[in-house]
Structures are given as structure tokens and as C-alpha cells.
C-alpha positions as CSV (number, residue, x, y, z in Angstrom):
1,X,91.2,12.0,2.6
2,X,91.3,14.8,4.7
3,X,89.5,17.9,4.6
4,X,91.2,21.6,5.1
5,X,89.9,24.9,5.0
6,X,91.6,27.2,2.8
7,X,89.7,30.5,4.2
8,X,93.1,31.9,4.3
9,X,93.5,32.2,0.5
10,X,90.3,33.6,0.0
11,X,90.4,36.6,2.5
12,X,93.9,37.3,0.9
13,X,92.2,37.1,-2.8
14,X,89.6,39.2,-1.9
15,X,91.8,41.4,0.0
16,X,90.2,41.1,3.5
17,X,91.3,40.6,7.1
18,X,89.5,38.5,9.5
19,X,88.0,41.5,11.4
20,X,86.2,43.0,8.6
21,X,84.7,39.3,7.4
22,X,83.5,39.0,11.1
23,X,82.6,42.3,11.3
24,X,80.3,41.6,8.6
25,X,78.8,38.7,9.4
26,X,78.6,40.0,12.8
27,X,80.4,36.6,14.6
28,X,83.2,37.1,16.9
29,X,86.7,37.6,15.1
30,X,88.4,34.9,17.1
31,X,85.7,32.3,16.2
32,X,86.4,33.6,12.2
33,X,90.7,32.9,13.3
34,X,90.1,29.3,14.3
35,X,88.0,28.4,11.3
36,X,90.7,30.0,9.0
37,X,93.4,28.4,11.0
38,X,91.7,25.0,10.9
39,X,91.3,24.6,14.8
40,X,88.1,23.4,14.8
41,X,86.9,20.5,14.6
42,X,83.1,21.5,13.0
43,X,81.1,24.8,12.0
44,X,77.5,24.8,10.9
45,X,76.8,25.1,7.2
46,X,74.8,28.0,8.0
47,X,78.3,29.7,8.9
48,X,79.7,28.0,5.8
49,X,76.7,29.7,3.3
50,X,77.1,33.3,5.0
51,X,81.2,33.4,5.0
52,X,80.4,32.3,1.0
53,X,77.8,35.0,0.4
54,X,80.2,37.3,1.8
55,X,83.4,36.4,-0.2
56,X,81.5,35.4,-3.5
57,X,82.6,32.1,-3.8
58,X,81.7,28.7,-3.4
59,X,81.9,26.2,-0.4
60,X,84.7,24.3,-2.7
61,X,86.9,27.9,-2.6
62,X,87.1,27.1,1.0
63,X,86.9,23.6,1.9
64,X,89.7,20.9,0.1
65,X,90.2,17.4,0.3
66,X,93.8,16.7,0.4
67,X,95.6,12.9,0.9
68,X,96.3,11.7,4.7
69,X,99.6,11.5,4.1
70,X,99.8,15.3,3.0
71,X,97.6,16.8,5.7
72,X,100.0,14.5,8.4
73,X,103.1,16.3,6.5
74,X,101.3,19.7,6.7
75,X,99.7,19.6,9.9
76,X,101.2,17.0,11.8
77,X,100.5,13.0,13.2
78,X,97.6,14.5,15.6
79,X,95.7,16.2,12.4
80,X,93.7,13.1,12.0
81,X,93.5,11.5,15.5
82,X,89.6,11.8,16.1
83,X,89.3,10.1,12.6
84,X,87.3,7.3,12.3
């Protein structure tokens, strides 16, 4: 299983861009991009909790685990490279 981040969907439910969460949780707008667009490899649970408290959901809004197979088809063969 793989795990993706769907922060994507819930800035467009709540009807928020990336500059306004960051600007309100005070972190860098670029560092907000990369988590939505899944290029990271980590981010602290602290960030987790605050981008949550902000949006009014729960860490399961945000965070899915989808099959191998479908985050290789989604994302590509390097997706899961660092995998153990």
C-alpha cells in the first residue's frame, strides 16, 4: 500500500488556495505546494495537526492508502523506489 496526500481536494472543498492555508499557518507557500503535490517524502505530524485544525477535518481527509499498483499507474515506477 501506498500512502498519498489528497490536500488538493480539501483546499478545493473548502474553497482555499495554498497561499491563504500557508498564510495562515504562517509556513512558506512553497513548502504547503510540495506537501499538496506529494513531493515530499515526510512532514511532521505537528504540520499534519495544524493544516487539520485549519481545514476542519481529519488526518484521514488528507492522507489515503491506495494499492501499489495504482499509485505506480498514477504517479509513476519511481513513486515507490525508497520503499522498503
Amino acid at each position: 500500500m501506498a500512502i498519498v496526500i489528497r490536500l488538493d481536494r480539501m483546499l478545493a472543498d473548502r474553497k482555499m488556495s495554498v497561499g491563504e492555508l500557508a498564510n495562515r499557518l504562517n509556513i512558506d507557500p512553497s513548502n504547503i505546494s510540495r506537501i499538496k503535490t506529494g513531493k515530499i517524502k515526510a512532514f511532521r505530524l505537528a504540520t499534519l495537526d495544524a493544516i487539520c485544525k485549519t481545514l476542519e477535518c481529519e488526518p484521514g481527509d488528507i492522507l489515503e492508502c491506495i494499492p501499489d499498483e495504482e499509485a505506480r499507474r498514477l504517479f509513476g515506477d519511481g513513486y515507490l523506489e525508497d520503499t522498503p
